[in-house]
N, C-alpha and C positions, 0 to 999 in steps of 0.2 A: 275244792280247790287245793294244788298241791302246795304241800307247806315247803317255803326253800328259806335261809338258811338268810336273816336280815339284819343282826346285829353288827355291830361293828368288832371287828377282829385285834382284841388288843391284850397282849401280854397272856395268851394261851387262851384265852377264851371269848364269850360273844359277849356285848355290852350295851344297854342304850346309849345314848347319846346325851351328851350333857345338857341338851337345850330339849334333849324330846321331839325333835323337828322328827321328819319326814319325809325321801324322796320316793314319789310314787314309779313303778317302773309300768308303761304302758306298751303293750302289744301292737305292733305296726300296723300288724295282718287285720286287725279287730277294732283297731284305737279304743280296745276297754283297759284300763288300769286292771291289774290283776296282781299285782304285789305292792307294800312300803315298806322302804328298808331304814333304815337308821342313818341317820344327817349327820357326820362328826359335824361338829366346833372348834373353835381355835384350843379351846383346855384338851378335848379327846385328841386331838393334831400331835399338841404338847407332849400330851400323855404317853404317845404310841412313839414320840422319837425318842423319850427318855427309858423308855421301855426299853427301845429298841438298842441304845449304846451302853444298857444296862447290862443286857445277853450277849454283846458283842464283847465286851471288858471281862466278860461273866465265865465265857468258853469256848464260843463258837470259833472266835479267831483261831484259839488254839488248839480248838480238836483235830484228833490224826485226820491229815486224809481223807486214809482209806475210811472211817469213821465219815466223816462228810459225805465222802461218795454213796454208803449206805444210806445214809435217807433220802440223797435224791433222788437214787435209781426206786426208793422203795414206794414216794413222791408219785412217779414215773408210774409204776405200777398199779397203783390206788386213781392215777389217772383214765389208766388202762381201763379198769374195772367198773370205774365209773362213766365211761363215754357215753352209754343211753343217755344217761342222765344229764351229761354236762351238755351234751348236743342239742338235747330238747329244751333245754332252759336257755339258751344259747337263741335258737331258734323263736321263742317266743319272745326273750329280752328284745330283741332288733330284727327280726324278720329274714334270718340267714336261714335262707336255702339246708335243709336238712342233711344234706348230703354234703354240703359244703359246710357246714358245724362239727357233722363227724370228723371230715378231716382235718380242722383243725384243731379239735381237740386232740387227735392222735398226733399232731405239729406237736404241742404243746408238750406231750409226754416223749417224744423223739428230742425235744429242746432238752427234756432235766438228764434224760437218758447220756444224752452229747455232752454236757456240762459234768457228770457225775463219773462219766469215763477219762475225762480233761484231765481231772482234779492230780490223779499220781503222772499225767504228763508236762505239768506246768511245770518248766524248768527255766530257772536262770543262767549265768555265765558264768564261766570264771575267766580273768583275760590278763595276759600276761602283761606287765608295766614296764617304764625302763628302768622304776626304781629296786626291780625286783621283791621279794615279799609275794604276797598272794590276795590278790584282787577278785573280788566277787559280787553279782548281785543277785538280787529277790524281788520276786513280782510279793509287795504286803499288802495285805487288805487296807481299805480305808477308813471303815467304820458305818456308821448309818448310811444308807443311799437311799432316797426319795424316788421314787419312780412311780410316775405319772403317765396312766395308757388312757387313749380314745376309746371311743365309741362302734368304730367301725370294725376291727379285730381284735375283741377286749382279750377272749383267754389266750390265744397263742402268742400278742404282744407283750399281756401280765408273763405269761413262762418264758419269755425271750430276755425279757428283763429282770426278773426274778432268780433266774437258775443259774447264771453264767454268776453274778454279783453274790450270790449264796456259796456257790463252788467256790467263789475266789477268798471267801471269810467274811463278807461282809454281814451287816443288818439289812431287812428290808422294811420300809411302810412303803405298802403299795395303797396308791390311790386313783380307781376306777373311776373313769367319767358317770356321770351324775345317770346318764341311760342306760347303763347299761354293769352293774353293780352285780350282778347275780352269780356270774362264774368265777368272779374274782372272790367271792368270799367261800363259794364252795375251794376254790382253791387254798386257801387260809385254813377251811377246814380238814381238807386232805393229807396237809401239811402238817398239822400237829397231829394227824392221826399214822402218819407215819412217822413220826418220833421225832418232827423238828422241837427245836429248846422253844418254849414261852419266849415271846419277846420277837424271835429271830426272825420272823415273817409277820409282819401286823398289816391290815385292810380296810383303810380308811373312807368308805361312801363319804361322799360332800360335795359341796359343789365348789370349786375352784375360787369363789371371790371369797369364799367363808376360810379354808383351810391353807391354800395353794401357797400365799405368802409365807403362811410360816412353815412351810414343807423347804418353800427355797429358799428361807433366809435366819431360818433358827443355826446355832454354832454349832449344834452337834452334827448335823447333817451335814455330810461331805461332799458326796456327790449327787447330783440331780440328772436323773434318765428319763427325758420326754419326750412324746410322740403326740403331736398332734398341727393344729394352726401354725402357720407361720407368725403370724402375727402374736399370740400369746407366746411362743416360743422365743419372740425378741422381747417379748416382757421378760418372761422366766431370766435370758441371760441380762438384760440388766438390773436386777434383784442382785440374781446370782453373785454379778463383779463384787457385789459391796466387797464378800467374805470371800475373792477369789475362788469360790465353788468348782471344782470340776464339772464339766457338762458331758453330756449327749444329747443330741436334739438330732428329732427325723421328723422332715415338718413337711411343708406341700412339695405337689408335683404338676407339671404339667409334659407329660410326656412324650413323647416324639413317636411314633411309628414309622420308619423309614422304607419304603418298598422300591425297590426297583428293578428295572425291566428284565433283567437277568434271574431276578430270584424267583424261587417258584410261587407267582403270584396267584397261581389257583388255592396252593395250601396257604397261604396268607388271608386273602381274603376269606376264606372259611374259620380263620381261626381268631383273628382280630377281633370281631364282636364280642366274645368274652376277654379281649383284653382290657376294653373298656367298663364295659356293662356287668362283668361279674361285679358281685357283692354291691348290686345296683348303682356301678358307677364311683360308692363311696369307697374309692381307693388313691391314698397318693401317688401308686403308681400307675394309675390308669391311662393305656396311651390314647389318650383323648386328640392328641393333635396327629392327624396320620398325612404323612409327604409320601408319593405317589407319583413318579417318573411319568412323565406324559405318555408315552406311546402303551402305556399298558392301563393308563387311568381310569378309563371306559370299562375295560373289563373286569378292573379291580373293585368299582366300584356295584357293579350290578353284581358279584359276586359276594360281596358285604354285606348287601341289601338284602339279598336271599336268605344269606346265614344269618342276618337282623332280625329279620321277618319270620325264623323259624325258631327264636329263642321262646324256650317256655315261661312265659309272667304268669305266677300263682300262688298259691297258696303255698306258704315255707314248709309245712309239713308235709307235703305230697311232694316222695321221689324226685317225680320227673322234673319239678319244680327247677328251674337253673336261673333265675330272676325274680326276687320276692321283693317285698314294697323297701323306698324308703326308710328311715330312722324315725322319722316324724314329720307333721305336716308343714313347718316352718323349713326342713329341708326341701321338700319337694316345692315348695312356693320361691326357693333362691334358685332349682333348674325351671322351674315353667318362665322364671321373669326372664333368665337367659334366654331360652326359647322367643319366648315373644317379642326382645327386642331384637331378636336376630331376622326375626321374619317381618318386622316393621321396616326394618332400615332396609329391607331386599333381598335378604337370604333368604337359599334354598331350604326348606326343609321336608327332604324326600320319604323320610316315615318316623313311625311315631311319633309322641309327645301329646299322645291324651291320656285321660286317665281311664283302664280297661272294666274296673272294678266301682261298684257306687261309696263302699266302704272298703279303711284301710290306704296308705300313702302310698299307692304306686302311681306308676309312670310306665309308660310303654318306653323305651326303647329310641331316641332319636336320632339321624341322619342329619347334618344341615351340608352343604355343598355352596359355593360361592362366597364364602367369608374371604374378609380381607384382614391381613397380618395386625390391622388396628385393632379390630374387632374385641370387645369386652370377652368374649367368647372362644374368642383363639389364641388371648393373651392369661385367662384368668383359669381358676381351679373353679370348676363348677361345682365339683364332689357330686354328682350325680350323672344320670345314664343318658350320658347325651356327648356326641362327637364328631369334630369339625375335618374332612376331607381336601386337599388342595392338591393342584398337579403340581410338578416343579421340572426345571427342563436343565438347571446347571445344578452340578453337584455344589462346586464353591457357594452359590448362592443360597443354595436350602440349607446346607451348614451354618451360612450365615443368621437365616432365619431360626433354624431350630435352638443356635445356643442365643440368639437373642432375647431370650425366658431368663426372669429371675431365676427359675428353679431349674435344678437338674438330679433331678433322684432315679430316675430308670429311662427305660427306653429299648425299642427292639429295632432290625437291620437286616431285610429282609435279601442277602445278592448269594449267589453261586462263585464269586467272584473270592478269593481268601484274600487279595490282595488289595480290594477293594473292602472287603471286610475287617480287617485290620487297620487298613487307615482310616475310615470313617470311625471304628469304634475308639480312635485315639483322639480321632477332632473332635468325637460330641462331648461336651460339658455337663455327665452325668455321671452319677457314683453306681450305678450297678444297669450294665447292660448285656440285651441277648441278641446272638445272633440265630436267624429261623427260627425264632422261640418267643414267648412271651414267659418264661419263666422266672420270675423276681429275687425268688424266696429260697435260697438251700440252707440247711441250719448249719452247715460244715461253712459256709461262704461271706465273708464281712459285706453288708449288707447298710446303705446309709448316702446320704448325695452331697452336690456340690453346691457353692453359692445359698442360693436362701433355702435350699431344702433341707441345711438343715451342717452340722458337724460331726463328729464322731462315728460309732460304728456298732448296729447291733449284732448278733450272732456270727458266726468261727470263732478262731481263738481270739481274732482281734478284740474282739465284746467282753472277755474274759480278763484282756490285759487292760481295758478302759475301766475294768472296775478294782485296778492297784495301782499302788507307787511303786514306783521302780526307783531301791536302795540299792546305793553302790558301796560297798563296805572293801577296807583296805587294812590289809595285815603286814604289819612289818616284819623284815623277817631279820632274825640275832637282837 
């Protein structure tokens, strides 16, 4: 068995845990346990923030720059070097497709790379007054930052969060969901091995009811960067109020797919199926709700069903692999009930939704057709591989319906039309949209939704400025 790396990352080195507890990390592909990593507690919690605004008081704020920039590109590079490694551990943590681990570990090293190149472009103003004198400000660090990544894209989340808030001066305790703990500490460890300070990156394994509170409500901690539920995410901000906290929150999706008759609905239909069902569905931007102009509906949809029907479900380790299981069995029992109460009440559903494998959490891939806008199903995040088609015949009215969602965090806009692309992508009530693209993700591009998905902003510069105060300083002058 391969040995990976389970103590908890606190003040340059690895530690048990003050209780001795446990989180075991289970294999999707397998459902055999095959690591335990180290449980913090509320004292190791404690531990790791006073650490952390220890290093922060201690240097890190005030190191040069260019100095900063050196360890992250150097980060970056021990990335690089380590990607076998980080992808296969990646891969057996949670059942990501192997070829889809590589690339996001190499996201991950393109994040410290972008952040570490930032660092001598981050500039303030200077701006003239009527009182004369010389006015100026500064993006300053803030201090400790908590940041708290899911399950679903643990390392390239951990470095999206990690590198912008490091470049800017900050401290980090990062705290990886309870499944998926494994890349985030080799990350910890890559990081003191290319020359971060003790203290200034620490890696708190726990499970959220044990540690989470006092991640978001201890005084040193300033700001809090989360990605996950929508629902713990409006816990996290009312903790947070007590101590006015700065936040970031990127929380659910329910996304939109917009096609219409004009756009090239042959390459849509071919390419939609992995907008939902990559990363088996478990994406908040997954566009699970797809709108489909009536006179192309028919053939939009036998063309989805095709490219459904030819997705590969297997084994995470094998290549060709582009659909591997589930997270766990309690995720895949919340898309089968979906499932079944969709086809109870009269819904279509035209393929998949059994399970291919006797062992291991997958799910085939499903189609339902006939849902209505009430639907638990066409209103909710199912976070797995399953999605709802409808026609629609007025623009104003599918507008209506699509921002009718709590959430709004992505979405794509399939017309030939610029004109019409332009306006719809001004009406939809979502914080990152593509047109002819299912593309989400650029690390150059602020990146984060509207309404319940969530506030703030990760990655471009914008994610760099959310992790400062912006000081306005005034000189008199004589």
């Amino acid at each position: 068995m391969k040995a990976y790396q389970t103590g908890l990352c606190i003040n340059g080195g690895f530690r048990q845990g003050a209780a001795g507890r446990k989180i075991e990390q289970t294999d999707p592909s397998t459902e055999e346990v095959f690591a335990e990593v180290e449980c913090a507690q509320v004292q190791d919690a404690v531990d790791a923030i006073e650490g952390a605004a220890v290093a922060f008081e201690g240097g890190w704020r005030d190191l040069a720059p260019g100095k900063r920039a050196e360890v992250l590109f150097q980060i970056a590079r021990l990335i690089r070097d380590n990607l076998s490694l980080l992808a296969e551990t990646e891969c057996r943590n949670i059942g990501k497709p192997i070829g889809d681990a590589r690339d996001e570990v190499l996201l991950g090293a393109r994040v410290f790379e972008y952040y570490a190149g930032g660092i001598g472009r981050f500039f303030g103003q200077t701006i003239p007054v009527s009182r004369g004198g010389f006015d100026f400000t500064w993006h300053q660090p803030m201090g400790v930052v908590a940041a708290i990544v899911p399950w679903n894209f643990p390392f390239p989340i951990a470095c999206w969060k990690a590198a912008p808030a490091l470049a800017a001066g900050n401290t980090v305790v990062l705290k990886p969901a309870s499944q998926s703990t494994l890349t985030a500490l080799l990350l910890g460890k890559l990081a003191l091995e290319a020359g971060l300070p003790p203290g200034v990156l620490q890696v708190l394994p726990g499970a959220g009811r044990d540690i989470g509170e006092v991640l978001v409500t201890h005084p040193l901690v300033r700001k809090i960067s989360f990605t996950g539920s929508t629902e713990v995410g409006v816990r996290i901000m009312g903790l947070a109020s007590r101590g006015l906290k700065r936040l970031s929150l990127e929380l659910g999706g329910k996304s939109p797919n917009i096609v219409f008759a004009d756009g090239d609905v042959d390459k849509a239909a071919a390419g939609s199926p992995m907008s939902v069902f990559a990363n088996t569905g478990q994406d908040c931007c997954a566009r699970s709700r797809i709108f489909v102009q009536r006179p192309v509906f028919d053939r939009f949809v036998s063309g989805f069903v095709s490219a459904t029907q030819a997705v590969v479900v297997g084994d995470p380790r094998e290549e060709k692999t582009q659909v591997g299981p589930l997270v766990s069995a309690g995720q895949r029992k919340i898309s089968e009930e979906f499932l079944e109460e969709s086809v109870r009440v009269g819904r279509k559903m035209i393929c998949g939704g059994d399970r291919p494998f006797s062992k291991g959490y997958y799910l085939r891939p499903a189609v339902l057709l006939e849902v209505e806008p009430e639907d638990r199903v066409w209103r909710e995040e199912v976070f797995g591989p399953v999605v709802c088609i409808r026609p629609f015949d007025d623009e104003a009215a599918m507008l209506r319906e699509v921002n009718a969602s709590p959430y709004g965090l992505s979405g794509s806009i399939w017309t030939r039309d610029l004109d019409r692309a332009l306006r719809v992508s001004r009406l939809v009530e979502s914080g990152v949209l593509s047109v002819n693209s299912h593309s989400s993700v650029h690390v150059e591009a602020p990146f984060g939704g509207f309404k319940m998905s969530g506030i703030g902003r990760d990655l471009g510069m914008s994610a760099m400025e959310g992790y400062t105060e912006l000081k306005n300083v005034y000189i008199a002058q004589g």
